[in-house]
VOGU-3710 file (C-alpha; in Angstrom, 3 decimals, decimal comma):
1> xxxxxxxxxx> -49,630/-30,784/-29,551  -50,128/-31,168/-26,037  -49,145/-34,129/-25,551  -45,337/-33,660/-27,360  -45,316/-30,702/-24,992  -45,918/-33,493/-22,245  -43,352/-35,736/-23,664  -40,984/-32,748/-24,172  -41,098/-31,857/-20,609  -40,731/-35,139/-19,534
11> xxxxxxxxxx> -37,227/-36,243/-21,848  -35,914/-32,278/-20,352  -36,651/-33,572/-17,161  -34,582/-36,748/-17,721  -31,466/-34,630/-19,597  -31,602/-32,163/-16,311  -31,204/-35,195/-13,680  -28,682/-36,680/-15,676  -26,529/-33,577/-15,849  -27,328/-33,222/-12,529
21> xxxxxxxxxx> -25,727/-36,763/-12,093  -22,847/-35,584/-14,098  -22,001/-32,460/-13,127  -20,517/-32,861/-9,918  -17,830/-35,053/-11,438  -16,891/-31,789/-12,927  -16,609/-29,202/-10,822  -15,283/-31,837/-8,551  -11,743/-31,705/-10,251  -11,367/-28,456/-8,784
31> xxxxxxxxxx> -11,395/-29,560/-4,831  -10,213/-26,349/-3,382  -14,034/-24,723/-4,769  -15,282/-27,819/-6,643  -18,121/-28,580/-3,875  -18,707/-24,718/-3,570  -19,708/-24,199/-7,008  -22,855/-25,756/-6,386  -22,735/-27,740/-9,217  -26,746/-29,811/-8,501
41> xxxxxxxxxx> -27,957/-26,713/-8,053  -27,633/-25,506/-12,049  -29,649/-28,409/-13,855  -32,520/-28,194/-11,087  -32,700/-24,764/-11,329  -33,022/-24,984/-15,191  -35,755/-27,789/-15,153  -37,784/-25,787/-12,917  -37,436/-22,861/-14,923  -37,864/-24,642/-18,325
51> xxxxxxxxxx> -40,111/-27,787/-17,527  -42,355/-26,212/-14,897  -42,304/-26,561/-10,775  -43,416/-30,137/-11,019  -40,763/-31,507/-12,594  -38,326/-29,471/-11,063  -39,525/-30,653/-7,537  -39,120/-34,003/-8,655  -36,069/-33,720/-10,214  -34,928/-32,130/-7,299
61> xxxxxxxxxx> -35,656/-34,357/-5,038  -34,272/-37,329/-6,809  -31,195/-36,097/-7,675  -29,352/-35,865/-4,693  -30,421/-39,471/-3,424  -29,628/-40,586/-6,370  -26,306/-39,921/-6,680  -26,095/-41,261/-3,323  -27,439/-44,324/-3,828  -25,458/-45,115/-6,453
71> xxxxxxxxxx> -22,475/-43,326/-5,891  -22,190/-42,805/-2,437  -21,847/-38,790/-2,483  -22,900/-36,983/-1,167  -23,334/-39,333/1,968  -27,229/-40,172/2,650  -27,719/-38,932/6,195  -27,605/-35,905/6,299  -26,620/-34,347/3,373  -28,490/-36,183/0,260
81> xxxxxxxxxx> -31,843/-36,623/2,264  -31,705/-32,490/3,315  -29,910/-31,613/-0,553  -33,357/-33,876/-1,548  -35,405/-31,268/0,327  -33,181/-28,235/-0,950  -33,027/-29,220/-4,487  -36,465/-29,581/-4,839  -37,590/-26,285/-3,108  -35,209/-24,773/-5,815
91> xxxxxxxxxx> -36,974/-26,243/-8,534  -40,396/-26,283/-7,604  -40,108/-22,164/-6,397  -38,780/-21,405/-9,545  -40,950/-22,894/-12,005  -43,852/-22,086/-9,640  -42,318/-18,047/-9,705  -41,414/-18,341/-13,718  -44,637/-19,038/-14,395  -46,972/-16,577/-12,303
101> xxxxxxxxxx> -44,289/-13,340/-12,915  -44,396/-11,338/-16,028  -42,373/-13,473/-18,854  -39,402/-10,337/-18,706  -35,654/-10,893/-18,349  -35,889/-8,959/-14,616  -38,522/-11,353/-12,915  -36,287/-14,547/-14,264  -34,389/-12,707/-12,052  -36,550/-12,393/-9,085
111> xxxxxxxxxx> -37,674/-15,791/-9,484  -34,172/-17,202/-9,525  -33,545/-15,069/-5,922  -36,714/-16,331/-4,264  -35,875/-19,627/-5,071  -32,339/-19,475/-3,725  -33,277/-18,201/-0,583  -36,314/-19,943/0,400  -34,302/-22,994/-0,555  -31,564/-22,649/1,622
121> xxxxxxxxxx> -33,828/-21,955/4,468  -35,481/-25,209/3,646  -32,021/-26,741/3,906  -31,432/-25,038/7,059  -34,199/-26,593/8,649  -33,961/-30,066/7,426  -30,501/-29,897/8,795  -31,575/-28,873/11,934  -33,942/-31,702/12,052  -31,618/-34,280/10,843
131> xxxxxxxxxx> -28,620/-33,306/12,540  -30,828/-32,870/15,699  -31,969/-36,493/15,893  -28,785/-37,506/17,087  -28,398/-34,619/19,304  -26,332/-32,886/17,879  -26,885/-28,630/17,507  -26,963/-27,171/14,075  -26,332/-23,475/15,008  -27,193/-20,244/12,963
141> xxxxxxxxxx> -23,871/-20,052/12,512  -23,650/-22,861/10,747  -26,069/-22,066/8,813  -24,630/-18,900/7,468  -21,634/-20,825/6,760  -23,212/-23,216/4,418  -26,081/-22,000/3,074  -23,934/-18,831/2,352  -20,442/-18,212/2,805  -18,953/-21,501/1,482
151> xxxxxxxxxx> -21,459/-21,265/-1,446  -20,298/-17,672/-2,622  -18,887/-19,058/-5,642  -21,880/-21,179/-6,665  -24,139/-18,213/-5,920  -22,083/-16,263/-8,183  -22,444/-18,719/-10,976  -26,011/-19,963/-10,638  -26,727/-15,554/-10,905  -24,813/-15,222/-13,836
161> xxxxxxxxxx> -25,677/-18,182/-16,126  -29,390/-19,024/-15,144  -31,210/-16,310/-16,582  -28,644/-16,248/-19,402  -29,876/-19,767/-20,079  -33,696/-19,539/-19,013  -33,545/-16,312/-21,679  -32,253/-18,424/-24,204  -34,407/-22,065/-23,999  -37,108/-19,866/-23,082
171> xxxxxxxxx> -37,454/-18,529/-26,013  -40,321/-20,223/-28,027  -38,043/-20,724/-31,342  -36,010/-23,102/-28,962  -38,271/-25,123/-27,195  -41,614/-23,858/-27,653  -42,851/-25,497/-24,006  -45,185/-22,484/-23,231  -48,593/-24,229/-22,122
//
């Protein structure tokens, strides 16, 4: 039983990176908001949430250099390698929350919040980093402006349909991942 738990996790894992992959050809058709929506965000969110803070780190980390690699967007340096550190904050803090808050709809909640912010601070500072090799500033104000105001809309989203879904795959007549 444990082990098709294992396995489980592991094939989730792979769906989440590929609609990770996917997604952004999406949202993408809509270019006045397409990039503000976020759209990486969702599936790492949800494998944190549903496969555990492991995988979502991983799957996290990979996706954005990934898509990179292969696709060329978003560019390497700096945006995939500091998404890379982002993404997998996201999913790492909110399996890691999921898992030691009470299992009720308003922690999914909390979890989902903590993970947002401490992962845009972790963006923050690899973009300070990054951007500050080649001597160039990355200014608070900057950082307001991406890590918040242009991603309103994404916010928005991930708030409304996250729990919704973590509620829903949660449940053990779904998935039935609970170790």
């Amino acid at each position: 039983m444990r082990n098709r738990k294992r396995i489980l996790k592991m094939v989730l894992a792979g769906l989440f990176l590929a609609i990770a992959y996917v997604m952004p050809f999406l949202t993408g058709q809509i270019p006045e908001i397409g990039s503000m929506l976020c759209p990486l965000h969702i599936p790492i969110l949800l494998c944190g949430f549903i496969c555990g803070w492991k995988w979502g780190l991983v799957v996290g980390f990979i996706a954005p250099l990934f898509r990179s690699f292969t696709l060329g967007m978003p560019p390497m340096f700096p945006t995939a390698i500091c998404m890379a550190f982002e993404l997998a904050t996201y999913g790492a803090i909110a399996g890691l929350m999921h898992k030691l808050l009470p299992q009720k709809k308003a922690f999914i909640y909390c979890s989902l919040i903590i993970a947002m912010i401490i992962g845009r601070i972790v963006w923050g500072v690899a973009m300070y980093v990054c951007v500050g090799i080649f001597g160039d500033g990355f200014t608070f104000t900057a950082f307001i402006t991406g890590a918040i105001i242009n991603a309103v809309p994404g916010i928005l989203v991930q708030i409304i349909l996250i729990p919704i879904l973590v509620m829903v795959l949660d449940n053990p007549k779904v998935l039935n991942l609970k170790d």
